[in-house]
C-alpha positions in Angstrom: -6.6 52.1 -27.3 -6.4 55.0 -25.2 -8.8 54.8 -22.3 -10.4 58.2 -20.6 -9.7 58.8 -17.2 -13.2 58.8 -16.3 -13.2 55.5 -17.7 -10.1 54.0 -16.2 -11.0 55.7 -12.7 -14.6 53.4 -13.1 -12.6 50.1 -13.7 -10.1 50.8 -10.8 -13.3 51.9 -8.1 -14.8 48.5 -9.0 -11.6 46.2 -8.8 -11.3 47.9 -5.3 -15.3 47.2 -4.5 -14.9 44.0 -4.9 -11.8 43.3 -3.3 -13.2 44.9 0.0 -16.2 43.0 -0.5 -14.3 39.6 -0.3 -12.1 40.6 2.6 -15.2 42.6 4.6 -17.0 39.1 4.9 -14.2 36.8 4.8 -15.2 36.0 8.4 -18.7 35.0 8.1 -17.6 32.8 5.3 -15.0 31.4 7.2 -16.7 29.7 10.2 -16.9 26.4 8.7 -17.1 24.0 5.1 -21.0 24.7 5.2 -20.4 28.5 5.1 -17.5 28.7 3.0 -18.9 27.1 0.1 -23.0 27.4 0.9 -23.3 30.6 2.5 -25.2 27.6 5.4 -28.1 27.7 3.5 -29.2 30.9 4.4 -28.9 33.1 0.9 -32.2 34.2 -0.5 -33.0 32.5 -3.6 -33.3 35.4 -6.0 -29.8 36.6 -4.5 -28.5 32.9 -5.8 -30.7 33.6 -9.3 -28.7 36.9 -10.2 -25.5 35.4 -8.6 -26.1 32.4 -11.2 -26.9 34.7 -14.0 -23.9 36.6 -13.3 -21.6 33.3 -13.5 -23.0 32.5 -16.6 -22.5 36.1 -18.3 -18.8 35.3 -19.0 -16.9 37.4 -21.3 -15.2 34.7 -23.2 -18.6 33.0 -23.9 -20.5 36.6 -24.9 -17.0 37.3 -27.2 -17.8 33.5 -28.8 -21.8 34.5 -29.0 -20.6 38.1 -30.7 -19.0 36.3 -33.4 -21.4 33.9 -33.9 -24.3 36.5 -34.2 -21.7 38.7 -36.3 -21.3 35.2 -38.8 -24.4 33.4 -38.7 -27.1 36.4 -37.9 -29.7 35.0 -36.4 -29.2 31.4 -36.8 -26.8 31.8 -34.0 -29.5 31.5 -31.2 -29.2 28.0 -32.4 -25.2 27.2 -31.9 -25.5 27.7 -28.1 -27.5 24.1 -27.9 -23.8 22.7 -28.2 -23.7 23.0 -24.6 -26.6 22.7 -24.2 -28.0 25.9 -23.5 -31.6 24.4 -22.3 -30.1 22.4 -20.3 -31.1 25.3 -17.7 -34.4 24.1 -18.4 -34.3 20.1 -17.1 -32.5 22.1 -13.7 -35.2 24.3 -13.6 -38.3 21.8 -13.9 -37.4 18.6 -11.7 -33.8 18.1 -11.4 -33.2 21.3 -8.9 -35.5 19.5 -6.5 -33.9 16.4 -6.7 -30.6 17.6 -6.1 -31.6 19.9 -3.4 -33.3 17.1 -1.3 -30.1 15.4 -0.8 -29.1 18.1 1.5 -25.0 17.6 0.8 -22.1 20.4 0.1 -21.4 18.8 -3.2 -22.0 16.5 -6.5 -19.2 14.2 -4.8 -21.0 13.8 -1.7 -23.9 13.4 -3.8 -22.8 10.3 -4.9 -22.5 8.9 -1.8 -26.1 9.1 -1.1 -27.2 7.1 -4.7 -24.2 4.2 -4.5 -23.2 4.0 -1.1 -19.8 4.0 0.7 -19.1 0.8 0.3 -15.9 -0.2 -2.8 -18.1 0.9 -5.7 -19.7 4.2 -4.1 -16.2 5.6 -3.3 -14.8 4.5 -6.5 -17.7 6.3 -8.2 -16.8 9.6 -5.3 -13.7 9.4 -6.3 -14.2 9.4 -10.0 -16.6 12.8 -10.1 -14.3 14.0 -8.3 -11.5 14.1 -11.0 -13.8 14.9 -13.7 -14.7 18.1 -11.4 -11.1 19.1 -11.1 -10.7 18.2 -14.8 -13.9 20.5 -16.1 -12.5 23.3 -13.9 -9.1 23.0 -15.5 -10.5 23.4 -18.8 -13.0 26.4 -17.8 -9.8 27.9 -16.0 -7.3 27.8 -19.5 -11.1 29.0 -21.2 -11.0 32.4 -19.2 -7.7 32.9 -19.6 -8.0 33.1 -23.6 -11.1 35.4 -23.2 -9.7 37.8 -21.1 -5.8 38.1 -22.5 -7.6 39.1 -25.6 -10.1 41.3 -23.7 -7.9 43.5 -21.8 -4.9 44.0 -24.6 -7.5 45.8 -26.5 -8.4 48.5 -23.9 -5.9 48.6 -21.6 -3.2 51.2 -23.3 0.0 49.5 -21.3 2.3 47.1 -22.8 3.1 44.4 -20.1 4.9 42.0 -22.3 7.7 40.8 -20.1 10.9 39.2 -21.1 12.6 37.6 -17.8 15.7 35.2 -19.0 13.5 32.2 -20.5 10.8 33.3 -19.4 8.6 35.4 -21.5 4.8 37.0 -21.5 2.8 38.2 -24.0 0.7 41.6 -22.9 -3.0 39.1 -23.0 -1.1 36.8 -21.1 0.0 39.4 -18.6 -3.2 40.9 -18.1 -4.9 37.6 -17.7 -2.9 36.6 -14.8 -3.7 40.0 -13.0 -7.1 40.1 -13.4 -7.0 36.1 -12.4 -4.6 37.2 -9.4 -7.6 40.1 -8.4 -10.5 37.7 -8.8 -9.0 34.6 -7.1 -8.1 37.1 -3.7 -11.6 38.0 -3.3 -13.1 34.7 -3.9 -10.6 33.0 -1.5 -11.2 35.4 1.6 -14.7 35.4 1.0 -16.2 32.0 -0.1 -19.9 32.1 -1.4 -20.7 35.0 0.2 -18.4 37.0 -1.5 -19.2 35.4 -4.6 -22.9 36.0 -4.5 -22.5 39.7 -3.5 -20.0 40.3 -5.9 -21.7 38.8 -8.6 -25.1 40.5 -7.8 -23.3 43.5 -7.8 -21.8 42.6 -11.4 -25.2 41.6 -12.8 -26.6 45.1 -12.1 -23.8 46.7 -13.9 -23.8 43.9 -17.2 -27.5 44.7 -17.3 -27.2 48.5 -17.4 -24.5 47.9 -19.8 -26.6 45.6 -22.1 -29.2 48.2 -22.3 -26.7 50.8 -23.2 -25.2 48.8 -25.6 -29.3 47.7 -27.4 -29.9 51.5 -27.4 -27.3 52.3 -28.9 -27.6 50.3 -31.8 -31.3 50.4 -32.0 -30.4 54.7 -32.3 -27.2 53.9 -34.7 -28.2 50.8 -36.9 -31.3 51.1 -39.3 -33.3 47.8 -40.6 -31.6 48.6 -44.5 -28.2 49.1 -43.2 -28.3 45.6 -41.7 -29.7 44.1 -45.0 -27.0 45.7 -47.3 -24.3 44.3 -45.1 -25.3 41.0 -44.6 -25.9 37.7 -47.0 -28.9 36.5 -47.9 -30.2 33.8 -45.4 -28.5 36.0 -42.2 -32.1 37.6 -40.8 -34.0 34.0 -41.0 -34.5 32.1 -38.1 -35.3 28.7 -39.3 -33.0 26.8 -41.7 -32.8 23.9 -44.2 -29.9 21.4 -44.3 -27.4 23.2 -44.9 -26.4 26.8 -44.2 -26.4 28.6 -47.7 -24.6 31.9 -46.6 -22.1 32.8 -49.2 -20.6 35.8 -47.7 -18.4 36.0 -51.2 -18.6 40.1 -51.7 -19.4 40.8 -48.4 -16.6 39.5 -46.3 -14.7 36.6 -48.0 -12.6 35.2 -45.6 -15.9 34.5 -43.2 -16.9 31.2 -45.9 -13.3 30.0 -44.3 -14.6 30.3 -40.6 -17.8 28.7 -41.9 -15.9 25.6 -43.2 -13.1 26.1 -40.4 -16.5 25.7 -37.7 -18.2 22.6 -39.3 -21.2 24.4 -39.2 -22.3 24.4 -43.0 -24.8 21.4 -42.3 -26.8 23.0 -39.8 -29.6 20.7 -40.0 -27.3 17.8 -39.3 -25.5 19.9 -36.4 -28.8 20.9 -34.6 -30.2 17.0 -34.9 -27.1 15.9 -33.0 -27.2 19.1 -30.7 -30.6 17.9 -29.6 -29.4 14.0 -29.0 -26.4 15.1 -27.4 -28.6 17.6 -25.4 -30.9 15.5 -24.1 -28.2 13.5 -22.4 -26.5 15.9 -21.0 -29.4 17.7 -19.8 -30.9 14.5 -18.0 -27.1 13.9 -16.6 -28.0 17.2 -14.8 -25.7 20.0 -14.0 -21.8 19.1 -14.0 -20.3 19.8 -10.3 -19.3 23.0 -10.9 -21.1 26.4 -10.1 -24.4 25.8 -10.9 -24.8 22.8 -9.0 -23.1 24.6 -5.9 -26.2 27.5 -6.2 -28.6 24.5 -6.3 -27.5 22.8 -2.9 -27.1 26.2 -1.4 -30.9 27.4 -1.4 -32.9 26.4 1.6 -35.3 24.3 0.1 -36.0 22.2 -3.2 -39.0 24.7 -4.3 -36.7 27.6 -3.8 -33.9 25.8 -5.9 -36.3 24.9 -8.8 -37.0 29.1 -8.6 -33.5 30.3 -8.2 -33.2 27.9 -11.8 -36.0 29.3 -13.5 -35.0 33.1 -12.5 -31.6 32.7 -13.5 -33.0 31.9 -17.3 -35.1 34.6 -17.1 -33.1 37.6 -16.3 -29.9 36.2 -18.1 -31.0 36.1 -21.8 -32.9 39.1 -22.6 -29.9 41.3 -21.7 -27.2 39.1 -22.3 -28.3 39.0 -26.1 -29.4 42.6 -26.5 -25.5 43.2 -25.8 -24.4 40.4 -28.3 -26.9 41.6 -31.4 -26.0 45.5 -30.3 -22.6 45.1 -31.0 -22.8 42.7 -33.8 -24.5 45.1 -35.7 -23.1 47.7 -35.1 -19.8 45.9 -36.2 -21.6 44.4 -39.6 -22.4 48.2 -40.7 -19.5 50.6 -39.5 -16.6 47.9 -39.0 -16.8 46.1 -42.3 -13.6 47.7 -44.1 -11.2 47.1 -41.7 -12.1 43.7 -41.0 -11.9 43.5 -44.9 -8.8 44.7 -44.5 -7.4 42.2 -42.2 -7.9 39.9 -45.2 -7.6 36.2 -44.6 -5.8 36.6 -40.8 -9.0 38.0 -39.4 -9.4 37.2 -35.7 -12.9 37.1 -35.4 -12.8 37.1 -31.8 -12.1 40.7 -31.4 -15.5 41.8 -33.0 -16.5 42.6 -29.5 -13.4 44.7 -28.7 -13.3 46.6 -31.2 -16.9 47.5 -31.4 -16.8 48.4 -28.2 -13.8 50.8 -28.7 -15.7 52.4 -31.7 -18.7 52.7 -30.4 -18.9 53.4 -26.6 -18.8 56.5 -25.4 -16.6 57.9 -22.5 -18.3 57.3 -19.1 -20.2 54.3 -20.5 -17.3 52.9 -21.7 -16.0 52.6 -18.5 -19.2 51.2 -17.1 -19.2 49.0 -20.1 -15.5 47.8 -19.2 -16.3 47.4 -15.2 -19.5 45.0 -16.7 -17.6 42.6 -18.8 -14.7 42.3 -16.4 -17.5 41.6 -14.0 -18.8 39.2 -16.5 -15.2 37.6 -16.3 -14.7 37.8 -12.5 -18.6 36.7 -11.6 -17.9 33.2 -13.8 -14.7 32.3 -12.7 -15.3 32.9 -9.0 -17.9 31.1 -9.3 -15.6 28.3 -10.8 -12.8 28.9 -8.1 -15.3 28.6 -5.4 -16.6 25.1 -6.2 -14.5 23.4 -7.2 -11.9 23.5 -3.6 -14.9 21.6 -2.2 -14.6 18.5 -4.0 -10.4 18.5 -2.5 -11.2 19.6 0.7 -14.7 18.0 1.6 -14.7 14.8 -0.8 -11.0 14.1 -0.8 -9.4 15.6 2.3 -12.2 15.6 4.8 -13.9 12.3 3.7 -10.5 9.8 3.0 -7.5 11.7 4.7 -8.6 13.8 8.0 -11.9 13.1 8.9 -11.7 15.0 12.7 -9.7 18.2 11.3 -10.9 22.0 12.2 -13.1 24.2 10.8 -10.5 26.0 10.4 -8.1 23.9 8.9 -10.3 22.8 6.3 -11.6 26.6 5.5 -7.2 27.3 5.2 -6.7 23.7 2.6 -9.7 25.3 0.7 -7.7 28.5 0.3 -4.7 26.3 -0.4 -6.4 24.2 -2.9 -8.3 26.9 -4.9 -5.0 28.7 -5.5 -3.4 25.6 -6.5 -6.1 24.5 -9.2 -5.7 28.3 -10.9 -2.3 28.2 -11.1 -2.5 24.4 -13.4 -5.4 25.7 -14.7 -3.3 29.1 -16.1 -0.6 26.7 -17.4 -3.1 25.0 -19.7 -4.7 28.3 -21.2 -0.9 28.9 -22.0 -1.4 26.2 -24.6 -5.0 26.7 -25.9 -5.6 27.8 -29.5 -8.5 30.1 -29.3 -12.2 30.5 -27.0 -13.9 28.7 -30.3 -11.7 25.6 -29.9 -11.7 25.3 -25.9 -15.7 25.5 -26.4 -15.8 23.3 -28.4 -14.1 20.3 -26.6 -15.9 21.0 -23.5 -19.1 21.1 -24.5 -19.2 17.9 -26.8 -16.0 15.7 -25.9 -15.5 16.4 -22.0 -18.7 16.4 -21.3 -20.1 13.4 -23.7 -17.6 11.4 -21.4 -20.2 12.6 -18.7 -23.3 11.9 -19.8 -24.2 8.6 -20.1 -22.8 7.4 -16.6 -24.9 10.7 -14.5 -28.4 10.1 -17.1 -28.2 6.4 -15.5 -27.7 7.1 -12.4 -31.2 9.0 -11.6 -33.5 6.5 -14.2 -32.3 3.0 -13.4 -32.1 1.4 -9.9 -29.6 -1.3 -11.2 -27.0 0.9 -12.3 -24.3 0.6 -9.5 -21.5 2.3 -8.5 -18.9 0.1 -10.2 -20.9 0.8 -13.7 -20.9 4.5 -12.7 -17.4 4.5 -12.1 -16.4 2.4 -15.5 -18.8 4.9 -17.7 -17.3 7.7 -16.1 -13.7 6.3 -16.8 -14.5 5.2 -20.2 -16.2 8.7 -20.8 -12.9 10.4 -19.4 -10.3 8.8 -21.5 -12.6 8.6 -24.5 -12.9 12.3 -24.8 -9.2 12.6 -24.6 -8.6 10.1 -27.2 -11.4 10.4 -29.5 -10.5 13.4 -30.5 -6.8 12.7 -31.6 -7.7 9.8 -33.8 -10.8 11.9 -36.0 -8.6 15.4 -36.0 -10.2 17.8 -38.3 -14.0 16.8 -37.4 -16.4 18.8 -35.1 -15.8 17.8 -31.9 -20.3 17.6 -31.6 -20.1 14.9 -34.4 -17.3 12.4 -32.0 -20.1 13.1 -29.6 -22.0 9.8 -30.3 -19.0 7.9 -30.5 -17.8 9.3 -27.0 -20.9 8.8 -25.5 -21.2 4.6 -26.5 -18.2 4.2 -25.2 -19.1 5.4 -21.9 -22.8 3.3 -21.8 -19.9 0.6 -22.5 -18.4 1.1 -19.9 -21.9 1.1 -17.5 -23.3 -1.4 -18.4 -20.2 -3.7 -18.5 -19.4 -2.4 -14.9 -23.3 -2.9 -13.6 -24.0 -6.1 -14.9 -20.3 -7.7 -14.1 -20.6 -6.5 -10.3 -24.0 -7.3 -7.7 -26.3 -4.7 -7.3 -25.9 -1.8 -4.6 -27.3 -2.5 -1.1 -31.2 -2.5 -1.1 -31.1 0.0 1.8 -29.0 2.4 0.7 -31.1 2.3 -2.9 -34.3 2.7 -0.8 -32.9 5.1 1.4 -31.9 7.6 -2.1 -35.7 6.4 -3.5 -37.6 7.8 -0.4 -35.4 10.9 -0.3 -34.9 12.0 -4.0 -38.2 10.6 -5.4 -36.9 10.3 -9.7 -39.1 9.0 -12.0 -37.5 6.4 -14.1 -36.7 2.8 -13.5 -36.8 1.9 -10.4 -39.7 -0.6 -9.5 -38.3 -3.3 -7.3 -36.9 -0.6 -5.2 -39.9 1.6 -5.3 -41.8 -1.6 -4.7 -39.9 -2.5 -1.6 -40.4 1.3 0.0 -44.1 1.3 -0.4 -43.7 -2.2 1.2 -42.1 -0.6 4.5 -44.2 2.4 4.3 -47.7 2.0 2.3 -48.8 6.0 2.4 -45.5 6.5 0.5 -46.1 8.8 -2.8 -43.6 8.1 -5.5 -43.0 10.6 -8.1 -46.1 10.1 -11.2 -44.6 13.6 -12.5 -42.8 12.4 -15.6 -45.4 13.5 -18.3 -45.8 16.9 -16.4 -42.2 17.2 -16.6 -41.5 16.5 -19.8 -44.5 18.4 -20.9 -42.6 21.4 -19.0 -39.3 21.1 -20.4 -40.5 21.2 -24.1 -42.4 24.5 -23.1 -39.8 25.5 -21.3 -37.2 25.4 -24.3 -39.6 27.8 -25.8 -39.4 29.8 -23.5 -36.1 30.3 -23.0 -35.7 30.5 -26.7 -38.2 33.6 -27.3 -35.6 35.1 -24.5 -33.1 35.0 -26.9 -34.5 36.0 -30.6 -36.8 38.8 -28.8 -33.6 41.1 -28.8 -32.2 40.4 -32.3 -36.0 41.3 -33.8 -36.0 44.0 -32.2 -32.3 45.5 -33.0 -32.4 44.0 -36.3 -36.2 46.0 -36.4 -38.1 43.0 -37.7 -41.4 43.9 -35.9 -43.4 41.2 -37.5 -41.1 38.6 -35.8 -41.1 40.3 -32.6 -44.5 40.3 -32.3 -44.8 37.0 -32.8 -41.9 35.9 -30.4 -43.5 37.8 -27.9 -46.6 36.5 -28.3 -45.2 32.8 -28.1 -43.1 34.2 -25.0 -46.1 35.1 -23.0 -48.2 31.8 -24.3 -45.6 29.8 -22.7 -45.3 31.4 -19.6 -48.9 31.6 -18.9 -48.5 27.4 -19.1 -45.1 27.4 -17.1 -47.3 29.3 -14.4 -49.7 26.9 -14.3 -48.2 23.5 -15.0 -44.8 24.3 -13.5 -44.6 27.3 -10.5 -48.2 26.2 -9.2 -47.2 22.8 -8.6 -44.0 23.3 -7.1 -44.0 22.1 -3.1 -41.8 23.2 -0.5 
């Protein structure tokens, strides 16, 4: 495709914004660890909101959501629970303020706090550690997919390259420029080139998104989306199974269909919620969400920054994503039936945009969704050097090193985990297929080890580090030996193998030192099971409160799931006009937020 200059010369002034960003701040970020990868504590908690938002608005994922919405309609809003979505929602309720009270850099460090430092505690440091490096790996090779295929549909050069043995396709090429652009900001600038940045990005994806929901709302009537569409693709709720024959409409989407696993939906969204609730009580993975957490400046303004970020991310992220599958379903529908059976469903969102964007806001719309690209993996590139450099380096290897040297092995280790994690997305099949094994094998190897380690004061650092372990190789092998089966179906299977593992390594080792158990109890105050410990605290200090929340909070988090879900379907009703079910939603939408007000926000305590 041809670009506009006008829209090229938009593209090229943001690349360079950025870039000047990074390197205009690069020395308040690099005074020391805490400012490199916390911004010291001192970023307003709204600036970390957007900045979250912004990481979580990456292309990749909002190509993956276009398809879905484009296949499914609006049973889609239900496929995101693979990760799961709500998940946002446990942060945003009780587990932001327990993370935040432990006042460390990282997960890792975290760690350290709940197990100790004696054999066990570092085994289980050490252990998170990898899994960190690991999930960023697989995030890294995630990007690179998403954005190859991005770019090669815009961008009007051919950069394949052909060097000896050595030879690039143009996605791949593109990919490891953009990668090249993002990681030299993010590595002069540490968090507080990422936040800007990313604030900067979110104000651009949002004008974007409405752009894109006007212009389908102006373009798309309520009977052109019937006509294209199978019965079953404008309802909500479902039985069973799926029943969408899309015979007549567009064949070759039954194959995706059976290709996805997704045909028994009722099944799928039964394990979606087991699996979810696991994950969600294992809390954030050490990554980028988890960074924003420990970098507010208190654990009210964390549980905020959480519950903004769900807020302003969904309404506009999915007013893009229903815009443009639309608009694809009415206008695009003979030349994807043209394509046949070697549709690449992937490149709905490309090629509406190409249709349907006009010059100016095509530009715009291009500087957004690289922004969307660059805002995630930053985000990604900037964590993850702290568990090397702070919970390897700094913790086992050179304790009494610099500020300086440490803030130089951070720019050392961030370039080194992009260029292993660029090797991998070399070898990955498609965004669908990554997705998949992250959200339901990698991180079912994570679950049951991080859910037992805030509920149950026996569970010890030897058990963490087994379940962990156990989790880890299970999700490699797991997946080998049931090949051809939805990766959220070895979920179960994955995750008893890791409780294995826990409980094998907690009850064949002694407990962890009663201090050190009392010390994480007075600090981090979790419901669960923790008596004898809570028992010997209240002991030593009488007037001690211990935390009485847990019916509040789960109260909360089914609310809250509500919520976020109204934030979601709001924007299909309205693009796909169904008034009587936007009504509704937003009637349910300000229900619940009157009770999050009052049973959630109200209660929070600095």
């Amino acid at each position: 495709m041809l670009l506009h200059p006008v829209d090229i010369s938009i593209v090229l002034f943001y690349i360079i914004l950025t870039i000047f960003i990074g390197f205009y701040i690069s020395k308040r970020a690099s005074r020391n660890l805490k400012s490199y990868f916390l911004g010291n504590n001192q970023i307003k908690w709204y600036m970390l909101g957007l900045s979250n938002a912004s990481g979580m608005f990456d292309i990749s994922g909002t190509m993956w959501a276009v398809t879905l919405m484009f296949v499914y309609g609006l049973k889609s809003a239900w496929i995101p629970w693979l990760w799961p979505v709500w998940n946002q929602v446990f942060v945003m309720v009780f587990l932001a303020i327990w993370l935040r009270r432990s006042n460390v850099m990282t997960g890792a460090q975290w760690i350290t706090t709940r197990f100790g430092d004696e054999i066990g505690g570092r085994l289980s440091h050490i252990i998170v550690t990898i899994f960190a490096v690991i999930s960023v790996f697989g995030f890294i090779a995630y990007f690179f997919v998403g954005i190859g295929k991005f770019a090669t549909i815009f961008f009007p050069w051919d950069l394949s390259f052909i060097a000896g043995p050595v030879f690039l396709t143009s996605e791949q090429s593109y990919a490891l420029i953009i990668i090249a652009i993002t990681t030299l900001y993010v590595i002069k600038g540490g968090m507080y080139s990422v936040v800007l940045t990313e604030v900067l990005q979110f104000v651009i994806m949002t004008i974007s998104c409405l752009v894109i929901g006007y212009i389908a709302f102006t373009q798309v009537t309520a009977d052109q989306v019937i006509q294209a569409v199978p019965d079953g693709w404008t309802d909500f709720f479902f039985g069973w199974h799926l029943d969408m024959d899309w015979t007549g409409y567009l064949d070759s989407v039954n194959q995706k269909i059976d290709a996805d696993g997704f045909e028994l939906i009722g099944y799928l969204v039964m394990m979606m919620i087991f699996k979810g609730i696991f994950a969600s009580l294992a809390g954030p993975v050490p990554s980028y969400d988890m960074q924003r957490v420990l970098s507010t400046k208190t654990p009210a303004e964390a549980a905020k920054m959480s519950g903004l970020t769900i807020l302003v991310l969904f309404f506009p992220r999915y007013l893009m994503i229903t815009g443009f599958a639309v608009l694809s379903l009415v206008y695009l529908m003979p030349e994807f039936q043209a394509m046949g059976a070697d549709i690449d469903f992937e490149l709905v969102l490309p090629l509406a945009i190409e249709r349907f964007v006009p010059i100016g806001f095509k530009g715009l719309l291009l500087a957004g969704l690289l922004a969307a690209f660059m805002g995630t993996f930053a985000a990604f590139i900037n964590a993850a050097p702290a568990y090397i450099v702070n919970d390897l380096y700094k913790k086992y290897i050179n304790p009494e090193a610099s500020d300086r040297k440490y803030v130089l092995y951070s720019y050392a280790s961030s370039l080194i985990l992009v260029v292993i994690g660029v090797f991998m997305g070399f070898f990955a099949e498609s965004i669908n297929s990554l997705t998949l094994w992250i959200t339901s094998s990698l991180y079912g190897g994570y679950a049951a080890a991080n859910v037992l380690k805030w509920i149950w004061w026996r569970f010890n650092g030897y058990g963490y580090f087994f379940g962990m372990l156990g989790g880890l190789v299970a999700s490699t092998i797991v997946p080998f030996l049931w090949q051809g089966t939805a990766d959220i179906f070895l979920f179960p299977v994955i995750l008893l193998l890791s409780f294995a593992g826990c409980i094998l390594g907690t009850y064949l080792t002694k407990p962890d030192d009663m201090e050190v158990l009392k010390a994480f109890y007075r600090q981090t105050k979790p419901w669960g099971a923790w008596g004898p410990v809570r028992r010997k605290v209240m002991d030593d200090d009488p007037g001690f409160e211990p935390n009485r929340d847990f019916k509040r909070d789960v109260w909360n988090v089914l609310i809250g799931i509500i919520w976020q879900m109204t934030l979601v379907i709001m924007p299909m009703y309205l693009l796909i006009r169904d008034f009587r079910g936007l009504v509704i939603t937003c009637m349910v939408f300000i229900l619940t937020s009157g009770l999050l007000k009052k049973y959630w926000y109200d209660k929070l305590e600095n």
